[in-house]
C-alpha positions in Angstrom: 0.0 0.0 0.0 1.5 3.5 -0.8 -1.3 5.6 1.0 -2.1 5.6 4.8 -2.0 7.6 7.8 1.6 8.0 9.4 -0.5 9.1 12.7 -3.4 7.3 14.5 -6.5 10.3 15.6 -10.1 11.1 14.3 -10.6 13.8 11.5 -12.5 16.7 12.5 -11.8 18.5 9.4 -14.0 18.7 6.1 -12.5 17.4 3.1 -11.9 20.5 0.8 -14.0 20.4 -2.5 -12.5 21.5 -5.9 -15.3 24.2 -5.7 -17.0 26.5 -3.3 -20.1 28.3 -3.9 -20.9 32.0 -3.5 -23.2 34.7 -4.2 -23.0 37.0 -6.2 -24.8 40.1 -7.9 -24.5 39.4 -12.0 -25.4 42.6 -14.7 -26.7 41.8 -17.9 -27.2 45.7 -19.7 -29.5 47.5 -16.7 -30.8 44.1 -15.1 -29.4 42.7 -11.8 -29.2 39.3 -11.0 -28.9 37.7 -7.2 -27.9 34.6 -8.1 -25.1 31.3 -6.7 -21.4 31.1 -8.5 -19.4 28.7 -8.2 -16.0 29.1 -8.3 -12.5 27.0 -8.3 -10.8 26.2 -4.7 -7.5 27.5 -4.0 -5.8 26.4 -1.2 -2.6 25.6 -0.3 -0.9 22.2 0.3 2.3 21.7 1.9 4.2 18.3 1.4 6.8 17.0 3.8 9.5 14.3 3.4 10.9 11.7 5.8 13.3 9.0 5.4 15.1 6.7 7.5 17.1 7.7 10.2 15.9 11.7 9.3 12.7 13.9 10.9 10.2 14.4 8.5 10.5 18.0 7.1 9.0 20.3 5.0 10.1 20.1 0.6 7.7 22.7 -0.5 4.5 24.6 -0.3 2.5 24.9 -3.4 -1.2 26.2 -4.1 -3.5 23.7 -6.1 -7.0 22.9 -6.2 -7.9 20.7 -3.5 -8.4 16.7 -5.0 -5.8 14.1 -6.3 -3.6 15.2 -3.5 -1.5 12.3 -3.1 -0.9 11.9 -6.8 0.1 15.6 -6.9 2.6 15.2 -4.2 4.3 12.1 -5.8 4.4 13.7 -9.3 5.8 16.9 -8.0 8.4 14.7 -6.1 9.0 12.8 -8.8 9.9 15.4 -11.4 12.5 17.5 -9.3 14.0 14.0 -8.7 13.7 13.3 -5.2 13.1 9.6 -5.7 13.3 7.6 -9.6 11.4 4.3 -8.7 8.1 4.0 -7.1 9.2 1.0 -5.1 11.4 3.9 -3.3 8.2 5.7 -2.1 6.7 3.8 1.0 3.7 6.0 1.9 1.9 9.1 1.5 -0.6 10.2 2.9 -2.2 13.3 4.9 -0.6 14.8 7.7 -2.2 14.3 11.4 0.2 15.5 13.0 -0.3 17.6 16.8 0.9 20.6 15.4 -1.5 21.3 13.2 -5.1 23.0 13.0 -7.9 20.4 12.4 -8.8 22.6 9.4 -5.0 22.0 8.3 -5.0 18.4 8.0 -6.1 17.9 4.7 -3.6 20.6 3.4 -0.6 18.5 4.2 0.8 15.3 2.9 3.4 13.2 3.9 6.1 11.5 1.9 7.7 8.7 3.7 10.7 7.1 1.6 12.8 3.9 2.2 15.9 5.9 1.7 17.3 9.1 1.7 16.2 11.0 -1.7 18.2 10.8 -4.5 18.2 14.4 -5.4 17.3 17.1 -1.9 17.3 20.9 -2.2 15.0 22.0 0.4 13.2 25.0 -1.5 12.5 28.4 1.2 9.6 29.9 -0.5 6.4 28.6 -1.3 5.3 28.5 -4.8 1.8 29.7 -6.1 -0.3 27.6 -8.8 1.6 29.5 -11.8 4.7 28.6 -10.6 6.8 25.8 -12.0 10.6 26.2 -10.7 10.6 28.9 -7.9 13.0 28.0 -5.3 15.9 26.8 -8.2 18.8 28.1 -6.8 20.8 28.2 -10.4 20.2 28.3 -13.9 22.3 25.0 -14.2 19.2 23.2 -11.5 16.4 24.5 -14.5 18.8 22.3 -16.8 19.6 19.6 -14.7 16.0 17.7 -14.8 17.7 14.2 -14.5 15.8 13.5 -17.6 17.0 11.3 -20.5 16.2 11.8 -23.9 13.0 10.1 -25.3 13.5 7.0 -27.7 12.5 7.1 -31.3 9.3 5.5 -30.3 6.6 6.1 -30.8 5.3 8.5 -33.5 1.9 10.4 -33.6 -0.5 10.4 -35.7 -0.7 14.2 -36.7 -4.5 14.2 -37.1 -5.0 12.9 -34.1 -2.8 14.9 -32.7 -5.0 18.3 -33.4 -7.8 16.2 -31.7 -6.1 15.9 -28.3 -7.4 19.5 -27.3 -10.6 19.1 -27.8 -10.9 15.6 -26.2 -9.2 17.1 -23.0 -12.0 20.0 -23.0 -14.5 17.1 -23.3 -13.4 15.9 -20.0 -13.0 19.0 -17.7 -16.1 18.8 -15.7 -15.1 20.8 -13.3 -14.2 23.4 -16.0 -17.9 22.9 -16.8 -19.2 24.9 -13.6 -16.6 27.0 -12.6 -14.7 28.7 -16.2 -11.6 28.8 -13.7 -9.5 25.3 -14.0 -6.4 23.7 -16.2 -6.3 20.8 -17.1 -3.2 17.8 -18.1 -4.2 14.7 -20.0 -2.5 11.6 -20.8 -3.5 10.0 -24.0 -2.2 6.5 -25.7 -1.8 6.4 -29.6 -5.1 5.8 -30.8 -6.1 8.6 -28.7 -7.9 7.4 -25.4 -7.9 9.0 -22.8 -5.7 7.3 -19.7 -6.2 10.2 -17.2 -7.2 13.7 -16.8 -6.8 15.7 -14.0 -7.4 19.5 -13.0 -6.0 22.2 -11.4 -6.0 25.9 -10.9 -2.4 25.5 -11.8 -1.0 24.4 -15.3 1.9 22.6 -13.6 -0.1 21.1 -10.8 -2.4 19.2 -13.4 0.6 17.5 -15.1 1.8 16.8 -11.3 -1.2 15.2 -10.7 -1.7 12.9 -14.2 2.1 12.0 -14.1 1.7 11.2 -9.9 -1.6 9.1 -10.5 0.4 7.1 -13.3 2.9 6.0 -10.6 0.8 5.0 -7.9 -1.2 2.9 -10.5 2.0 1.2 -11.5 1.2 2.2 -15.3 3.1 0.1 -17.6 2.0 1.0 -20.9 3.5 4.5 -21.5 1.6 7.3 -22.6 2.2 9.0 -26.1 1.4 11.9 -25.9 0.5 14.9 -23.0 -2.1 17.7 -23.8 -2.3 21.0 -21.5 -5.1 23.7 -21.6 -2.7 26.4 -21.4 0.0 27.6 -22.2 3.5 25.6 -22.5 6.3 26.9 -20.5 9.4 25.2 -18.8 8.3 23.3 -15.6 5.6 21.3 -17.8 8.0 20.2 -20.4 10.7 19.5 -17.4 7.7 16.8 -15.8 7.2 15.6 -19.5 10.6 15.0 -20.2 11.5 12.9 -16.6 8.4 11.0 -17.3 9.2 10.3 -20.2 6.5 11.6 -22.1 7.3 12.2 -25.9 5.0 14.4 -27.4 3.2 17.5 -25.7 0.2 19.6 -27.3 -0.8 22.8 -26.1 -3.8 25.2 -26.8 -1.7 28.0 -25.8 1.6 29.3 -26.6 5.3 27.9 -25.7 8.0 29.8 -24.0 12.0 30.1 -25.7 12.9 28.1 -22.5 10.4 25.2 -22.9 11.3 25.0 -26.7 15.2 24.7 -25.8 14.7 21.8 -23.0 12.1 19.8 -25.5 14.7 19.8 -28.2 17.2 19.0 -25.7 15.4 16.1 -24.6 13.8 14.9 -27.8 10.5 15.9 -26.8 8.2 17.1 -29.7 6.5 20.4 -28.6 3.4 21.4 -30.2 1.7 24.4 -29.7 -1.5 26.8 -30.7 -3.6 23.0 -31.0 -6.7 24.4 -32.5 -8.8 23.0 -34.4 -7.0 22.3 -38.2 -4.1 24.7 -36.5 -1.1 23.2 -34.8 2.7 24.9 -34.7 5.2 22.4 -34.3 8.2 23.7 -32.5 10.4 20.6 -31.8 11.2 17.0 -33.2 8.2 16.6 -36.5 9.6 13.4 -36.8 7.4 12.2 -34.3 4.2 12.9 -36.3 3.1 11.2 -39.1 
């Protein structure tokens, strides 16, 4: 089992939703509605390590939408290298610990590991839900990704490939009744969805699809990732260590996310909309 508690106690905390509802006052021309929004959660999670012989301590605090918080936490992990196998991650789960406020509890998640992480640079500064790489102490750490580049295999169909947008829309329901959510999917080469996941931050969603993937033990690898926004480094960086070979975007891609993909034989493809798609890096992975 990868998920527990690491401390025994009764919850008196609600679970946070991915949506809270409000009221608001809504103009349409000289008419004034009274009516209930809904809108996306944003709250913050915090995500500690331990290991043997070592204290558990606090890696980084990021804001996300509550929801797939485990999977968040080991994709984030993953992808600044803290462990490389999932065999190396021995539980994770929320945080019970004395110190904190019952309304706390579900805003912290522990990562116990069976030995001491491969890569640690404790970051001192939270990062919000557009931030990818804050807390990199160096240009060289944005370069050093411990990610190796992707094999020839597979290819894309290109066609299909200008699809992927629109079947990610199709399965944002959260999207649906709040307008305020990214979204990360992983698809296999005839298209299917294998998961979808959603975030108020870009980089959070690919945390969450690539951390899900672990802790399912996915074999079969996924061919392709497709993001709602737009494509900057820290979502090709979390591609490229999980080994993710192609990456559509609706939006547009940074000089920086262009200059890792190519590094790293990733084929970046950007402005995904409808019969429109820019391809930036490596064609030669659709046909």
């Amino acid at each position: 089992m990868l998920t527990g508690c690491h401390t025994d106690g009764v919850r008196t905390a609600r679970r946070p939703g991915p949506t809270e509802r409000i009221r608001v006052r809504e103009w349409q021309g000289d008419d004034v509605v009274v009516r209930e929004d809904k809108l996306a959660t944003e709250e913050p999670l915090e995500i500690r390590l331990s290991w043997p012989g070592a204290p558990a301590r606090g890696f980084v605090t990021t804001m996300r939408t509550p929801g797939h918080d485990f999977a968040l936490a080991t994709g984030l992990t993953y992808a600044e290298g803290v462990f490389t196998e999932i065999d190396d991650v021995r539980t994770v789960a929320y945080c019970t610990d004395v110190d904190l406020l019952p309304e706390q509890e579900y805003n912290v998640v522990s990562i116990e590991l069976a030995r001491r992480p491969v890569r640690w640079s404790e970051r001192t500064l939270a990062m919000t839900s557009a931030c990818g790489v804050c807390g990199k102490q160096s240009i060289d750490a944005v370069f050093d990704i411990g990610a190796a580049e992707q094999p020839v295999e597979p290819t894309l169909d290109a066609r299909l490939a200008r699809s992927l947008p629109d079947r990610l829309r199709d399965a944002q329901r959260i999207f649906d009744t709040t307008g305020g959510l990214h979204a990360a999917g992983l698809f296999d080469a005839d298209g299917t969805p294998l998961l979808v996941r959603e975030d108020i931050g870009r980089h959070n969603a690919v945390d969450k699809v690539v951390g899900q993937r672990l802790l399912d033990r996915g074999r079969t690898p996924p061919a392709a990732l497709a993001v709602s926004g737009r494509l900057g480094f820290e979502i090709v960086q979390k591609a490229a260590v999980a080994r993710i070979p192609v990456i559509v975007s609706v939006g547009a891609a940074s000089s920086l996310a262009v200059k890792v993909a190519d590094a790293f034989g990733v084929c970046l493809a950007s402005f995904v909309r409808g019969d429109r798609m820019v391809v930036l890096t490596h064609p030669d992975r659709l046909h």
